[in-house]
C-alpha positions in Angstrom: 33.4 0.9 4.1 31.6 3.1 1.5 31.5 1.5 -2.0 33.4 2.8 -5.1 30.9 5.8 -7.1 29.8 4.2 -10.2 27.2 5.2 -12.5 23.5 5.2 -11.5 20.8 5.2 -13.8 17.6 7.9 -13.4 14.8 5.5 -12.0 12.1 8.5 -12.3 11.4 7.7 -16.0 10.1 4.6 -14.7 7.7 5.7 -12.6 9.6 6.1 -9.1 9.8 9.4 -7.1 12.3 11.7 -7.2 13.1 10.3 -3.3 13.0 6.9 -4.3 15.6 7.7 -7.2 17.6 9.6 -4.5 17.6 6.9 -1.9 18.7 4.6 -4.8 21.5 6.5 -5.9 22.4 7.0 -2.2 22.7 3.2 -1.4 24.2 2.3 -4.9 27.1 5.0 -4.9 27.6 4.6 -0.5 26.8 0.9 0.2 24.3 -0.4 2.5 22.8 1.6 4.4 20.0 1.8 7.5 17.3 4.3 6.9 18.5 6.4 10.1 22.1 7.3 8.3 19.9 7.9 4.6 17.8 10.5 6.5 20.9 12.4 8.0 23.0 12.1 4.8 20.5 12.4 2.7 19.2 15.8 4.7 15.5 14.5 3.7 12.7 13.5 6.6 12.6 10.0 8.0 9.0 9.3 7.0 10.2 10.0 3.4 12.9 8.1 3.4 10.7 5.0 4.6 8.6 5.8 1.6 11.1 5.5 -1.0 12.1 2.6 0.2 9.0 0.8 0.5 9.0 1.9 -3.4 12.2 0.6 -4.1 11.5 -2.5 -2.3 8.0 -3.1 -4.7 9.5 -3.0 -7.4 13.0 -5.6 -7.0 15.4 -2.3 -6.9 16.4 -2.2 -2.9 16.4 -4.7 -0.3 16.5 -4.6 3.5 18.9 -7.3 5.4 18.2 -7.8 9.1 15.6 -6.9 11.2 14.5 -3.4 13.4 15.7 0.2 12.9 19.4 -1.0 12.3 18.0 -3.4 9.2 20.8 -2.7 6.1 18.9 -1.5 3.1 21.0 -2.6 -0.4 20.5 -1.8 -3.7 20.5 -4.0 -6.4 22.8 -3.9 -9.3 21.5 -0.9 -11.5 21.5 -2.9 -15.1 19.3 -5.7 -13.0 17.0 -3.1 -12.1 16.7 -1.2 -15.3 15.8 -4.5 -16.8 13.2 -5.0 -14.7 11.6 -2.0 -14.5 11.3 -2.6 -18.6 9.9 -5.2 -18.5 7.5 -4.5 -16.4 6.1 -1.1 -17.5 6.9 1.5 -20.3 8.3 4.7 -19.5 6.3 7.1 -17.7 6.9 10.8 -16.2 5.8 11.4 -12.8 5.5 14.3 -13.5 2.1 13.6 -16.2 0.6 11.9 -12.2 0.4 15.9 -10.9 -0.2 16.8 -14.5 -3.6 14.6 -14.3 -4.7 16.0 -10.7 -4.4 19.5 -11.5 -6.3 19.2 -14.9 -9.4 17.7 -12.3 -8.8 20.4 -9.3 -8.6 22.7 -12.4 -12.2 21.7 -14.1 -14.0 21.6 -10.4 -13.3 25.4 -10.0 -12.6 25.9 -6.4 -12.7 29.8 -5.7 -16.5 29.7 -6.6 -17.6 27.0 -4.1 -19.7 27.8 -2.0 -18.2 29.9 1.4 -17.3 26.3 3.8 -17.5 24.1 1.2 -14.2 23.5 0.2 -11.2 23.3 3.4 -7.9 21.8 3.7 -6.7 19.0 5.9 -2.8 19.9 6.3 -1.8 16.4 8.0 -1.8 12.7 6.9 -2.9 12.2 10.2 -5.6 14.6 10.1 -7.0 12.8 6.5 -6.5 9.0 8.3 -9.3 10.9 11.2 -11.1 12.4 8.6 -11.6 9.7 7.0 -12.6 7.4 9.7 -14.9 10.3 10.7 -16.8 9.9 7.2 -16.4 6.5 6.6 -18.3 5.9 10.0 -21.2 7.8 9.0 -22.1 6.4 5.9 -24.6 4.1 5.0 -25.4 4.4 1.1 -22.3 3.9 -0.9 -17.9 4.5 -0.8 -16.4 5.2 -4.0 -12.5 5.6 -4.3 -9.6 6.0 -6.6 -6.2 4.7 -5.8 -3.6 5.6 -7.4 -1.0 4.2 -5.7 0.7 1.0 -7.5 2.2 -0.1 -3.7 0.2 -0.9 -1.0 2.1 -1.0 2.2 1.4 -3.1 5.0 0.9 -0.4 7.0 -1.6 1.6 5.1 -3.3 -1.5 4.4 -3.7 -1.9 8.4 -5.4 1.0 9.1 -7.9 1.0 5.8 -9.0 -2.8 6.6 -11.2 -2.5 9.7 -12.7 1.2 7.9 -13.4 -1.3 4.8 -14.8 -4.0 6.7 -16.8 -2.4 9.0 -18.6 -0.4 6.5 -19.1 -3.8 4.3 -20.6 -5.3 7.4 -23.3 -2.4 7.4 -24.0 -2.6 3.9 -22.7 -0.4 2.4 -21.1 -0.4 -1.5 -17.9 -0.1 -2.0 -16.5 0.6 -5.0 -12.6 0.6 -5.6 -10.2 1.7 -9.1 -7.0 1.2 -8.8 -3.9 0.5 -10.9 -1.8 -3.1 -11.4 -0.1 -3.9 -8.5 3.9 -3.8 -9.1 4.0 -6.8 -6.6 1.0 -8.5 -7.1 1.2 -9.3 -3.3 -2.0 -7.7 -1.5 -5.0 -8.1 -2.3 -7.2 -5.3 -3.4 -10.4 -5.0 -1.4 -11.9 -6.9 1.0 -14.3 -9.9 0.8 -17.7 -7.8 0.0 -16.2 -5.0 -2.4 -16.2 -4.1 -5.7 -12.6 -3.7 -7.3 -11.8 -2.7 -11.0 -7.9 -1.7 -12.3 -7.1 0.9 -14.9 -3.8 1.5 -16.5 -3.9 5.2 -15.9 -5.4 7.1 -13.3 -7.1 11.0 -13.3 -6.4 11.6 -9.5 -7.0 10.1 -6.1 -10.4 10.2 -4.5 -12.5 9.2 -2.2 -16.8 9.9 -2.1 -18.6 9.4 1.1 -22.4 9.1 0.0 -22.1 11.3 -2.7 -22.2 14.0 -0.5 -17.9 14.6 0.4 -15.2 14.0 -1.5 -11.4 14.1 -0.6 -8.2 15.0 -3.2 -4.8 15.1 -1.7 -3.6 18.6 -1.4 -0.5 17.6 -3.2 -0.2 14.4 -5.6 3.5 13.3 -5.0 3.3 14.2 -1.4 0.7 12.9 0.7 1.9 13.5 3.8 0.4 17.3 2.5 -2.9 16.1 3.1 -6.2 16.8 1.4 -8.9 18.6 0.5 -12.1 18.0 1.7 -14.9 19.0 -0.8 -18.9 19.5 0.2 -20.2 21.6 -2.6 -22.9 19.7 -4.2 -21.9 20.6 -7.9 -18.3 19.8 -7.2 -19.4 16.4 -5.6 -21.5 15.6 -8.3 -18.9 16.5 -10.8 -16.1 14.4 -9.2 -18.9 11.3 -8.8 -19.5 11.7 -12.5 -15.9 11.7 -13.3 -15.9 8.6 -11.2 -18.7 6.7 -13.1 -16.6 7.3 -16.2 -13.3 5.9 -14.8 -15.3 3.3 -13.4 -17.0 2.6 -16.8 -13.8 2.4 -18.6 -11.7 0.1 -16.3 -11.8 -3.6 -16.3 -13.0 -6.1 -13.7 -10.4 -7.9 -11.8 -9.7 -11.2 -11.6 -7.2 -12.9 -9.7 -6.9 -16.8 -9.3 -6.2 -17.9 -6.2 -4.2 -21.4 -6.3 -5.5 -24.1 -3.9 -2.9 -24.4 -0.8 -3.0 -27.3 1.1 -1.1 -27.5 4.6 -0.7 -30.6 6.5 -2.0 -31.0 10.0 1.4 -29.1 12.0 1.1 -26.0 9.3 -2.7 -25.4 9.6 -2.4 -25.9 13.8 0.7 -23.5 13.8 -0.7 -20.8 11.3 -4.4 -20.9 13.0 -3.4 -20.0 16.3 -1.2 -17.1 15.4 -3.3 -15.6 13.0 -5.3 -16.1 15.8 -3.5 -13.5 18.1 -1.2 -16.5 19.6 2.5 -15.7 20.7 4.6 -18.2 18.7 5.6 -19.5 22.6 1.9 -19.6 23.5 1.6 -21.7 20.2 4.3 -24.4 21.3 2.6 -24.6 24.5 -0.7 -25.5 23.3 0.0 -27.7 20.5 3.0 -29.7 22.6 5.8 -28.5 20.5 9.1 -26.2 20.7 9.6 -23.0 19.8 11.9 -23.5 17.5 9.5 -26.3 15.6 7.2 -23.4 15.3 9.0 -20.8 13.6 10.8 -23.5 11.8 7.6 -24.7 10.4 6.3 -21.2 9.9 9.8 -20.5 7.7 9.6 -23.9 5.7 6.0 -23.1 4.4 7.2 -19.5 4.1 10.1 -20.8 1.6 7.2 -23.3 -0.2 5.0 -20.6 -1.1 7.5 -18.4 -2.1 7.1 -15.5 0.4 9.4 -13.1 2.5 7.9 -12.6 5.3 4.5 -13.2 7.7 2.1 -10.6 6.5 2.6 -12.1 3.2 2.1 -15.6 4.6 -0.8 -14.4 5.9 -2.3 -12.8 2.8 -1.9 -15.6 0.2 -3.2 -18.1 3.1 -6.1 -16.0 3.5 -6.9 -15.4 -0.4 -6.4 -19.5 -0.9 -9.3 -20.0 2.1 -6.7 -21.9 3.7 -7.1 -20.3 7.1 -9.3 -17.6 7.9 -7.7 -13.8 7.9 -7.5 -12.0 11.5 -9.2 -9.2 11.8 -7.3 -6.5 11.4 -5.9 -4.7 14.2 -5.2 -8.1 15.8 -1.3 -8.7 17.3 -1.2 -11.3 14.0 -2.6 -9.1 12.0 -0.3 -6.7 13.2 3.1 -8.7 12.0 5.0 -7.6 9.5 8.6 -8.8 8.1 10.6 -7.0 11.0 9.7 -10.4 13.1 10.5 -12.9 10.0 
């Protein structure tokens, strides 16, 4: 049954998309809702949808109940949310994000690269090969600017083994991004080099100084990019880099010491390790249902929702090592908590 229409606040002013504000609206004026029925009422993509939800969910203003497809997303109350969106953040306009990015598209003067410098990737699927293309050439130094305040699990899967492979070659990385809304994942990777800024010109990303990448669209990413090779335009964009990088601050982030006792760090090893939670029981002489009731106790200690984030704050604390990524552990997320 479909809940009584009541006011809903604009979220957009704080810094949400206009979908996120939709989906909030939608699930505060109907009721819960899965993300299948928010498409189709909503008339608005699935992959969108997902998006403004993992926005909503960042930030304290929607919640999902359940597991799978069928999960229930639910809105918080509105007043709650308002409040803590302010205290959070001041006011912003998304619009001043696309504002910033065509200022810098603007300055680099596109219609006078040079003929096949300058060409557009139309997918995010075509960027994500693009970029592991790139990425797996270079050998000097990675710069980037991120200025996305969420980092979902999923995006984080498929950057890690990029970031870590070209760590393990040696090469730099440099990082900018903005305070995580969260504070739940952790920047970079052991190896790179991470600053945070409180505003942001546009995303980026240099291979060796000699390609650079700008999402076609700022508020849309699933537009895709740009893909830049004209050495003037490069080296503008890398000097526009040096100053962001300049201006930021270095980040800091203390890790609290975690200490598990001898079940916890046998159960948490093994399936970081790739281990099935039955394959677990089996080797360390236990039940399934002491395994994911241990798992769910330290869960509730450290004040997490779910395994990926388990698996994130006992990584940071040195208190196992992290999988690598791509791993069936690494793989986990909260639809199996």
């Amino acid at each position: 049954m479909r809940a009584t229409p009541t006011a809903v606040p604009s979220l957009g002013r704080w810094g949400l998309s206009a979908h996120a504000d939709l989906v909030f609206r939608a699930l505060t004026l109907d009721g819960p809702s899965t993300s299948g029925w928010l498409a189709r009422h909503l008339d608005v993509a699935a992959a969108r949808i997902d998006r403004a939800l993992d926005e909503l969910a960042a930030c304290g203003a929607a919640a999902p109940g359940g597991t799978g497809p069928q999960r229930l997303w639910t809105a918080g109350p509105p007043a709650e949310v308002i409040d803590r969106l302010r205290r959070r953040r001041e006011p912003i306009l998304v619009a001043e994000q696309a504002r910033r990015h065509l200022g810098t598209v603007t300055d680099l003067r596109l219609e006078r690269l040079l003929p096949g410098a300058v060409r557009r990737l139309p997918s995010r699927s075509l960027v994500r090969d693009r970029i592991a293309e790139l990425a797996g050439r270079e050998r000097h130094e990675h710069l980037a600017i991120n200025t996305e305040d969420v980092i979902t699990a999923d995006a984080k899967a498929v950057a890690d083994p990029l970031d870590r492979a070209l760590i393990a070659r040696g090469v730099r990385m440099r990082s900018v991004g903005l305070p995580a809304r969260d504070g739940s994942v952790a920047p970079a990777p052991p190896g790179a080099e991470f600053r945070i800024a409180q505003s942001l010109p546009i995303k980026l990303m240099i291979f060796d100084r000699r390609v650079a990448l700008i999402p076609a669209d700022p508020l849309e990413l699933s537009a895709g990019a740009v893909e830049i090779a004209d050495p003037e335009a490069v080296a503008q964009l890398v000097g526009l880099y040096d100053r962001v990088w300049s201006a930021a601050e270095s980040y800091r982030r203390e890790v609290p010491t975690i200490e598990l006792n001898t079940r916890e760090r046998a159960v948490v090893t093994m399936l970081a390790a790739g281990a099935t939670e039955e394959a677990a029981a089996v080797r360390l002489g236990l039940s399934r249902r002491t395994v994911v009731t241990t798992l769910r106790v330290l869960m509730d200690r450290l004040g997490v929702e779910n395994r990926f984030q388990l698996a994130l704050i006992l990584g940071a604390a040195h208190a196992i090592p992290l999988p690598p990524a791509g791993t069936p552990a690494a793989n986990r997320t909260e639809e199996e908590s």
